[in-house]
Structures are given as C-alpha cells and as structure tokens.
C-alpha positions in Angstrom: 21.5 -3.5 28.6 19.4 -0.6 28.5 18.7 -1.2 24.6 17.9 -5.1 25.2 15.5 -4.1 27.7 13.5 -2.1 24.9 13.9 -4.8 22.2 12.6 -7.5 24.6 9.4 -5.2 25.5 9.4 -4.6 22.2 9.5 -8.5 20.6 7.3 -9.7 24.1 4.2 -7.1 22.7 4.4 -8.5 19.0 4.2 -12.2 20.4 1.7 -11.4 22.2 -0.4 -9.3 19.1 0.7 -12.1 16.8 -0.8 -15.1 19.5 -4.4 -12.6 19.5 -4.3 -11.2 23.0 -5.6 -8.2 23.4 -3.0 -4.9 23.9 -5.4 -3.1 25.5 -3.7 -5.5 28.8 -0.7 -6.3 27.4 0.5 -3.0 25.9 1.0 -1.7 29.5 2.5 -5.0 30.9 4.9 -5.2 28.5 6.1 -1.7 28.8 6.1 -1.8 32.8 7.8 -4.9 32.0 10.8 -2.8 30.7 10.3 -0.1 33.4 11.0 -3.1 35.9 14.1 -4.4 34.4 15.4 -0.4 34.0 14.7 0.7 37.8 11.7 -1.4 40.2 10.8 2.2 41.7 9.7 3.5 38.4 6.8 1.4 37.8 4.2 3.1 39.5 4.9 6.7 39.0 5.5 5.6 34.7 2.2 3.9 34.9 0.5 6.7 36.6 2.0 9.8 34.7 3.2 8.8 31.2 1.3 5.2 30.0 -2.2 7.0 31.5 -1.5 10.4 30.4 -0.6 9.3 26.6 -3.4 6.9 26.6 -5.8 9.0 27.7 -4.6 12.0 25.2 -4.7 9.5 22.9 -8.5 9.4 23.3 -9.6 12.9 24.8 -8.1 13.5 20.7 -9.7 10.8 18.2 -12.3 8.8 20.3 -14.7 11.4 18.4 -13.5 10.2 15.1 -13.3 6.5 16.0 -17.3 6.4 17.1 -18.7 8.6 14.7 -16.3 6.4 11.6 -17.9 2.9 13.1 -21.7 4.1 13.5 -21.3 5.6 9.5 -20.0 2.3 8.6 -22.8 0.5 10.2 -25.4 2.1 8.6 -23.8 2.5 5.7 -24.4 -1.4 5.7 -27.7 -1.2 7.5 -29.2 1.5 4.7 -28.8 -0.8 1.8 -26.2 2.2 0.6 -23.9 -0.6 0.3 -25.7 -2.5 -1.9 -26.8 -0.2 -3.8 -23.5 0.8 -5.0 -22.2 -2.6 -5.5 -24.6 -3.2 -7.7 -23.8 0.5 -9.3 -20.5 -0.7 -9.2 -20.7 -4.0 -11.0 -23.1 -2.4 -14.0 -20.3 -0.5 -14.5 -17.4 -2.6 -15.0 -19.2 -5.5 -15.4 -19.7 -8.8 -13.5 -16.6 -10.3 -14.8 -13.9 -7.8 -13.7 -14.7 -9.3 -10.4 -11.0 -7.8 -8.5 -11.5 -4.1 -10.1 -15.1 -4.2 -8.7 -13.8 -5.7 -5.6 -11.2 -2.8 -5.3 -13.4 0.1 -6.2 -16.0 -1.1 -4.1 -13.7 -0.9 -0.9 -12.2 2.2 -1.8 -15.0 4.1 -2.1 -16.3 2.9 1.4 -12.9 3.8 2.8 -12.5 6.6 1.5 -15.6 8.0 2.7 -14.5 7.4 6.3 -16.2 3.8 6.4 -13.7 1.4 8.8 -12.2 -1.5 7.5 -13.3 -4.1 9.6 -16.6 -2.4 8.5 -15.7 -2.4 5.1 -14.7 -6.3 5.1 -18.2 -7.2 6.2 -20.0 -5.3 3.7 -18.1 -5.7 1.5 -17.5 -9.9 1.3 -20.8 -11.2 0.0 -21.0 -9.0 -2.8 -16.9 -9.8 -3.7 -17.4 -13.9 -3.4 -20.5 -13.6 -5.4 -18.7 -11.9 -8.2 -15.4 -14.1 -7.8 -17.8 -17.0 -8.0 -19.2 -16.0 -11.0 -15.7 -15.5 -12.9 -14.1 -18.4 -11.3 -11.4 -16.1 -9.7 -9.5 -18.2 -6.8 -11.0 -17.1 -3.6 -7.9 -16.9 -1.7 -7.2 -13.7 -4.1 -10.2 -12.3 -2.2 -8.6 -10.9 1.1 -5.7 -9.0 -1.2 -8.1 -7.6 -2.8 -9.9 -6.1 -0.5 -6.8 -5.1 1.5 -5.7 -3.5 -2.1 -9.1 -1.2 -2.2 -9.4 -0.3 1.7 -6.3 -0.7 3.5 -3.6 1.0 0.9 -4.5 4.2 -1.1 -8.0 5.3 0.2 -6.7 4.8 3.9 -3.7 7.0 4.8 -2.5 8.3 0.6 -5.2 9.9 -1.2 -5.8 13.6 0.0 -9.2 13.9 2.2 -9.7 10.7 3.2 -11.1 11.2 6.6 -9.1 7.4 8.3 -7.3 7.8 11.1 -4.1 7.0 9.8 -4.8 10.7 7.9 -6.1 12.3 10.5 -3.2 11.5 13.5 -0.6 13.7 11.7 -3.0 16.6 11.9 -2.4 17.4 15.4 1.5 16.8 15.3 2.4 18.4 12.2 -0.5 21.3 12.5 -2.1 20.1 8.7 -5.3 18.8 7.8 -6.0 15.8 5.9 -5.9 17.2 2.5 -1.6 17.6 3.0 0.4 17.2 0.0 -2.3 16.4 -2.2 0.2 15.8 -5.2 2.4 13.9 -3.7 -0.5 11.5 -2.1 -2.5 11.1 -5.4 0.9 9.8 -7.2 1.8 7.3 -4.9 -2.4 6.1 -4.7 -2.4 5.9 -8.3 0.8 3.9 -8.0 -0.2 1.5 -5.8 -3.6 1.6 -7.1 -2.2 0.8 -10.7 0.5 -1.9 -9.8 -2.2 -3.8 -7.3 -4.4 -4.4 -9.9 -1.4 -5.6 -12.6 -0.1 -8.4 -9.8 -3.5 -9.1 -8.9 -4.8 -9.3 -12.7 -1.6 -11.5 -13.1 -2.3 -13.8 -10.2 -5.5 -14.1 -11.0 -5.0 -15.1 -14.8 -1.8 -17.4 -13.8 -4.4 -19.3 -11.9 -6.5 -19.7 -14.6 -4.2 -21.6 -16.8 -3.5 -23.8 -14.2 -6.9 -24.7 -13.8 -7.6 -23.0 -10.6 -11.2 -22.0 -9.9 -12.7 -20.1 -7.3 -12.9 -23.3 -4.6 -9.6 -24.4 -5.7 -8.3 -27.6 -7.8 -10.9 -30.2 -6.0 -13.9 -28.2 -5.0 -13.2 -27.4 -1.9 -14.9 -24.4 -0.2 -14.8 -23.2 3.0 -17.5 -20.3 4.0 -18.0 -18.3 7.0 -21.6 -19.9 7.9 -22.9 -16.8 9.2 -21.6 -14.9 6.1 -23.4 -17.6 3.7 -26.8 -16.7 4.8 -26.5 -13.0 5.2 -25.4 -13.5 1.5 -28.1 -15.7 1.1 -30.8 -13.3 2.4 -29.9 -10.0 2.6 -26.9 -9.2 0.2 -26.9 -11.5 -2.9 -27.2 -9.1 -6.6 -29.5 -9.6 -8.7 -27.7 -8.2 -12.3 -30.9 -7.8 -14.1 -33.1 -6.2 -11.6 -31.8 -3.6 -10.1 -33.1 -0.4 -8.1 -33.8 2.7 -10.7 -30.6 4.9 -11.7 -31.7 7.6 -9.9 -31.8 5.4 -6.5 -28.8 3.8 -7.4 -26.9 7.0 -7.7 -28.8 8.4 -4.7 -26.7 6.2 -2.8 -23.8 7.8 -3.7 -24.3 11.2 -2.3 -23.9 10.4 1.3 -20.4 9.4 0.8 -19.5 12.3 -1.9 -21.2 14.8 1.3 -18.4 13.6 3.6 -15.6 14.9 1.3 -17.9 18.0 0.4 -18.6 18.8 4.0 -15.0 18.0 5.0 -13.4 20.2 2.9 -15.9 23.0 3.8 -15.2 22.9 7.1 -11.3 22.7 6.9 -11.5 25.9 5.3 -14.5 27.2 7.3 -13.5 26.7 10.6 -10.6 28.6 11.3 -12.6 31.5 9.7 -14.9 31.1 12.8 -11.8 31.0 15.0 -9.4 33.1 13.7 -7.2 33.4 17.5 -8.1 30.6 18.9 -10.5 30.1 21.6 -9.4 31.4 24.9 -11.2 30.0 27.6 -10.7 32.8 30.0 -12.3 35.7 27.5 -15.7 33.8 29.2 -14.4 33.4 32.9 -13.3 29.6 32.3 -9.8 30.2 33.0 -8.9 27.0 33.9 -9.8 25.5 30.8 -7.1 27.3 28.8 -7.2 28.0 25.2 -7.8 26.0 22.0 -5.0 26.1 19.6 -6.9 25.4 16.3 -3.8 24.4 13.9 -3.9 20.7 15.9 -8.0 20.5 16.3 -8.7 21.8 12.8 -8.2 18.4 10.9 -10.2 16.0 13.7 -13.4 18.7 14.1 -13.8 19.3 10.4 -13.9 15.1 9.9 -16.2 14.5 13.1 -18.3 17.0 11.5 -18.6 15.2 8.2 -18.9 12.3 9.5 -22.2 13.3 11.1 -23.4 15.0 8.1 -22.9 11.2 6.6 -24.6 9.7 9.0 -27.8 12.2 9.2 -27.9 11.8 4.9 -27.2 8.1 5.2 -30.3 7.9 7.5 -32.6 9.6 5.3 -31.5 7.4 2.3 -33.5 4.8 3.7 -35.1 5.9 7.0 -37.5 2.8 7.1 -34.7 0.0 7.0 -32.4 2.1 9.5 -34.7 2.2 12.2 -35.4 -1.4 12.1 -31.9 -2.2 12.9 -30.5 1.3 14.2 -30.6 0.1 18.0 -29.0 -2.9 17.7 -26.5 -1.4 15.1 -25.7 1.9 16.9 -24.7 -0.7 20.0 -22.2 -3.0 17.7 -20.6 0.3 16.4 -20.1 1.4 19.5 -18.6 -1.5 21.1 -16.1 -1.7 17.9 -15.5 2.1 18.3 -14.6 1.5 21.8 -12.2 -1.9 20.8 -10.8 0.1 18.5 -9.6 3.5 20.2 -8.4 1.3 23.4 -6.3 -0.8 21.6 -4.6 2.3 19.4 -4.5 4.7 23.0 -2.7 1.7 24.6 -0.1 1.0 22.1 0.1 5.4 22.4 0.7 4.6 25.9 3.2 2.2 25.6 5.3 4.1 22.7 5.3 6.8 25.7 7.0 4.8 28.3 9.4 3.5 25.6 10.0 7.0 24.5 11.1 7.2 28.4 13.4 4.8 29.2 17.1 5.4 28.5 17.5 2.9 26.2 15.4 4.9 23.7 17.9 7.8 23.3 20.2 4.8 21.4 17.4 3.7 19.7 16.8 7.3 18.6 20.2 8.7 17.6 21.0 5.0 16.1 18.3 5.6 13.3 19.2 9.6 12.9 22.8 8.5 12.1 21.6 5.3 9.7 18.8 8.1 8.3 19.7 11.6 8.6 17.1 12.8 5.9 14.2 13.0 8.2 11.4 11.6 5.6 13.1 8.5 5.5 14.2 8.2 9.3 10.2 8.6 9.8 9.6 6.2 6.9 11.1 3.7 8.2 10.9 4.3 12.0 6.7 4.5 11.4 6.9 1.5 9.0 9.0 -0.7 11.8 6.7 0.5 14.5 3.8 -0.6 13.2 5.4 -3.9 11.8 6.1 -4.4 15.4 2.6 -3.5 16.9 0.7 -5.1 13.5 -1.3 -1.6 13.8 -1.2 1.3 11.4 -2.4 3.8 13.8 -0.9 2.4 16.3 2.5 2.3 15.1 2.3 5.6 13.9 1.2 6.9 17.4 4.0 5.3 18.8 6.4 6.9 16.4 4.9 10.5 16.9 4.6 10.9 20.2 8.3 9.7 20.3 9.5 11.8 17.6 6.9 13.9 16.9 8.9 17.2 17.7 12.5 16.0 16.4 10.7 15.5 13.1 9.2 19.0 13.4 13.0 20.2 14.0 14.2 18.2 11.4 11.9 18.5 8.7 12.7 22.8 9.6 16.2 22.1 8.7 15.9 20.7 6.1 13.1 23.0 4.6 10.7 19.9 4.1 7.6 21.0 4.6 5.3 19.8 7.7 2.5 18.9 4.6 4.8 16.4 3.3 5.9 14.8 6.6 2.7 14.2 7.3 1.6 12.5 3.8 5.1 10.1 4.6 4.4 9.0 7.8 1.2 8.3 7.0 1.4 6.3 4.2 4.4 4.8 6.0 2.1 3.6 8.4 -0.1 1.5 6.4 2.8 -0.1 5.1 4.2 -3.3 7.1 1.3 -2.9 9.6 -0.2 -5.6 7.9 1.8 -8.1 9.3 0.2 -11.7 9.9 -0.6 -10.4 13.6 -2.3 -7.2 12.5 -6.2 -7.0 13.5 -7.7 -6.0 9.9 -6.1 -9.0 8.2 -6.9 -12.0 10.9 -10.6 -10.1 10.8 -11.1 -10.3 6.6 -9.3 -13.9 6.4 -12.0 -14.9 9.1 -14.6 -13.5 7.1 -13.4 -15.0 4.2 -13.3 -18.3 5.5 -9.4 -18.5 4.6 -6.2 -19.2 6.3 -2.9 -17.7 6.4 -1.5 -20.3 4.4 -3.9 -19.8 2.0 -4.1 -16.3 1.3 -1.4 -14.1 3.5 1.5 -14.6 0.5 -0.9 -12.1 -2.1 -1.4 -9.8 1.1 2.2 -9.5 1.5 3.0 -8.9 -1.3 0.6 -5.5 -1.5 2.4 -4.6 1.6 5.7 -4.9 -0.2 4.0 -2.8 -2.8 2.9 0.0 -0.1 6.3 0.4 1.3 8.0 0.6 -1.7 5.9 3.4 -3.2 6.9 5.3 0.3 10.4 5.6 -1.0 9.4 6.4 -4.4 7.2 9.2 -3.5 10.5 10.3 -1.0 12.5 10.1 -4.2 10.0 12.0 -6.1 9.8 14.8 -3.5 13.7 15.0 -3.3 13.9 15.5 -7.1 10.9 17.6 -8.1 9.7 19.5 -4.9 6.4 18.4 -6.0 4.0 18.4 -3.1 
C-alpha cells in the first residue's frame, strides 16, 4: 500500500505536467496528497519542514544561476549578438545545410549558458528562413533545435555553465568541467548520430516530395514570430556586418567559458579553508564549505562577465530594450527556479514516506552498479516530472548520499557520477509534457502530431549514449 501511495503521487503529478498546470501548485498537492493517504497528522509538519526546506534550498543554491542565465539570454537576443552569428554561422556552412546551421547555432547559445526557452526564440526565425530556403520539412524544425540545445551543449560537454551541469556540483563536490573525456565522447556521439537521422529524415522527405509547408502548401506560423522575422531578424546573405563585427560577436560567449574556467581554478585559491563565519564575529552564520559552492559562484560569475561584454557589443540597441528585457528575464528566471525548487520539494517528501525505502532498495537490487541505478533512476524521474533539472533534483536529494557511498565502493569516481546523472537527466525529460518542447512546438507553429515522433527519437538517441558512455567507463576507465 505504502508503494501505491508513491506511484499514484507520482502518476497524479505527470498528468497534471502533461495537461499544462503549473507544479509550482501541484508539486506540493500531489505530494501532501501521498502524506494524507500514509498518516493525516503528517501533513502539516511534512509541508512545513521537508517540501519548504528542500524548496527553498533548492533556490537559496541556483536562483543566482537561473536569473543571471535568463538576463544573458535576453540580451544575447536584444544585442543583435544573435544575429550576428547566425549570419557568421550560415557563411560558414552555407545557406543550404539548413539543420547543421540550425544545430550549431543552438549549441553555441547553449553552451554559452543561454536558456533554452531563450534559445528557441532566438533562434526560430533564422532556422525557418533557412529551412525555407532549402525546402527542408518544417516539422524537422523542433528536433533540430532540441538536437543543438537540449542534448550535448546542455548537461554532456565539459563547461557548459546549464543547470543540469551545474546541480551535481554541490552533491558530488565537482565543478562543471567533470569527466571531460567521458562527456566530449558521448556529445560527439550524439552530436554525430543526430545529424545522420536528421540528414536521413530530411532527404527521405525529399524524395517523397515533401517541402518545407508540406505536400499541399500548408503553413502554419506563430503570427507574432512572422513579423519579428519580418522586421527584426530576417538575413540578408549578401550583405552582411564586416568580419571583424561578425566575429566580435563571438567573444562574449567564448568570455563565459574563459572566465568560467578561471574562476573554478581561481577561487578556491582565494579560499583555501573555507570561510568561517565566526573568524569575523558572525557565528551564527557558520562556515562555507567551498567543494559544493565552487561550481555555482565560478558560473554566476561568468555569467555576469557575459552580460557586462554582451552589453558593450552593442550598448546603443541594449538600452533601448534593456528595461523591458531585464523584466521578461526576470519573470522567466523566477518561472523557472519555482517550478524546478517545487518538484526539489516534492522529491523530498517522497524521499520521506515509507514507501520509498521499497522503491529504493527495489532499484539497488535490479541495478547494483551505481552509474546505472542513477542512470536510470535520474532518467525515470525526469520522464515522470517532464523536467531535466527537475528530475535530477528529485533523484539527488533522494539518493544523493547513497550514490556518494556507492560510487566509494565501487571506486567510481564522484567526476564520473556526476557527468551520468547529468546526461541521464536530459534524457527522457523530454517527454510530450516537458516545458522546453510544448514552448519550441508553440513557436514553431507545430503540433505534437506533427513533429514529437523526430523529438523522440533524439531522446532515444540521448539515453542510449548514457549506457554507452557507462560501458565505455566500465571497460577503459576513461574519464
């Protein structure tokens, strides 16, 4: 009874996700739901002491990162920086390669610590222009941008400052850059086979005589995304800013990684015990252990050094828009870090109940090796939540410390857990109920039906290279 009671909390909060309400309400309903059905008395004090005290942790930690990724991302977009590379972008590879321009274009912005529902904005009218121009189907047009920002640049390339990289930080006392080896394999292998199913989709549809509006003609546009295209983002191939602005553009996002890295290595140089808060007469403030900060300050901190150099890249168009713009990052920020804290919270009172201890000891018998118990305990979670972050929240502050224990005995290192999880995470999160996806398919006009079988199938892709990159460890060590 105790484990129905989970699994019906559990299947009520991913109807509710998958129907759009928000789980910043129902993430504590549904779990206080469960506390009801285990013991009526409970339901306060769980509310009080463990849903509020993980939700708020939840914040006190990555709110920081959260804000200062959303106001980067907006003027990113508001700077013309955007553009600019787009347009760098498609001289490159040329306007016909529409999906590997489409791809790189994301994963640079993500990668660079730009959001994804950022990304899917800036990135649209510059992808349906170029898919219009090579006749690529645009229902291929949400895979690919979920192939370029929601898959290698978000949680397995080394650095990137998303916080699907940076959560693991303060469980597994790493920084982003953990198991840099092991991360750039699986990107390049899910970088690499992306592009071969999309390429394939892409051409299949060609000999069927599929277009970019389809067989008849038909096109459906987001009408506010047509005239933004229209006047502020369409790309004019011939005339283009100089070179030198062009790769201007460029260097705020390269500073970001630059700076990050700096201060990863920097910081605990500054702090080399710690911070005590009682060596200054603050004793009730305690003391700063720097293994879990290290990762979220150094990424805060190049964050703002993007910001300050995007700003300066085109001061003039920034200040037109930068009040407005500062406000609609902020509310997203603010969206955004409630919804993940809530599902934290909920994955706390779950963690609680006694029907999790089944739960628990059901997956350590079915998955003793402890990569793949939090493989595939991260990747389920955040099926379940259709949230990356969230899922993974869920998972760690359930098992953050039997993974620790774990991955001790059996020598894994912590660097290696964290790269796992993390790219376990952005695996089946992308569910049909999961934010990132219902936000680019609105963008792009499309529907489910449409366009969801092509994002699946990259989130087959993701989860399979999870296991590879297990196998890989298992056999080589590599890290």
């Amino acid at each position: 009874m105790d484990l129905i009671v989970i699994l019906l909390s559990l299947g009520l909060l991913m109807f509710i996700a998958y129907r759009g309400f928000s789980v910043i309400l129902f993430a504590p309903l549904c779990a206080l739901f469960a506390v009801l059905l285990t013991e009526p008395s409970y339901v306060l004090p769980f509310f009080s002491n463990i849903f509020m005290e993980k939700m708020v942790g939840f914040v006190k930690l990555y709110f920081p990162v959260f804000l200062l990724g959303a106001i980067f991302g907006k003027i990113v977009e508001m700077s013309g920086v955007a553009k600019s590379i787009a347009q760098t972008i498609i001289s490159w590879v040329g306007p016909k390669r529409a999906i590997l321009a489409t791809v790189l274009l994301s994963a640079i912005l993500t990668y660079s610590g730009v959001s994804l529902f950022v990304v899917a904005f800036a990135v649209y009218p510059f992808a349906s222009n170029i898919f219009r121009e090579s006749n690529i189907p645009k229902r291929l047009l949400p895979a690919t941008i979920i192939l370029g920002g929601a898959t290698f640049t978000m949680d397995a390339l080394p650095g990137t400052p998303q916080i699907q990289n940076v959560i693991p930080t303060t469980f597994f006392k790493t920084d982003i850059y953990a198991a840099p080896m092991l991360g750039i394999i699986g990107g390049v292998i899910v970088f690499s086979v992306g592009m071969i199913y999309l390429e394939s989709r892409s051409r299949k549809a060609r000999k069927a005589g599929e277009g970019y509006s389809g067989f008849e003609g038909n096109e459906v546009e987001m009408a506010a995304t047509i005239q933004a295209e229209e006047e502020n983002y369409s790309i004019n191939l011939k005339t283009s800013n100089s070179r030198s602005r062009e790769l201007f553009a460029f260097v705020p996002l390269i500073l970001v990684g630059v700076t990050n890295k700096f201060f990863t290595t920097i910081i605990p140089k500054w702090y080399p015990n710690g911070f005590d808060f009682s060596s200054i007469g603050l004793d009730s403030f305690g003391k700063v252990e720097l293994s879990q900060v290290t990762g979220i300050w150094s990424v805060e901190l190049a964050l703002l050094f993007g910001i300050i150099s995007t700003i300066l890249y085109n001061w003039r168009e920034v200040q037109s828009k930068f009040k407005e713009g500062i406000s609609i990052s902020i509310g997203g920020a603010l969206l955004a870090t409630m919804n993940t804290a809530s599902e934290y919270g909920f994955g706390g009172i779950i963690a609680a109940l006694p029907g999790f201890s089944i739960v628990r000891e059901g997956v350590s018998h079915i998955f003793t090796n402890p990569l793949v118990n939090g493989a595939v305990t991260t990747n389920v979670l955040a099926g379940i939540t259709g949230s990356a972050s969230g899922g993974m929240g869920i998972a760690l502050s359930v098992m953050g410390e039997k993974y620790m224990e774990a991955a001790a005995q059996y020598n894994i290192p912590p660097e290696v857990m964290h790269r796992v999880i993390a790219m376990a995470s952005g695996g089946m999160d992308s569910l049909p109920h999961n934010g990132a996806v219902i936000t680019i398919l609105t963008v792009c006009g499309l529907t489910h039906v449409q366009s969801y079988r092509d994002i699946f199938a990259i989130t087959i892709l993701k989860t399979l290279t999870v296991l590879i990159i297990i196998g890989i460890y298992s056999l080589t060590g590599i890290v």
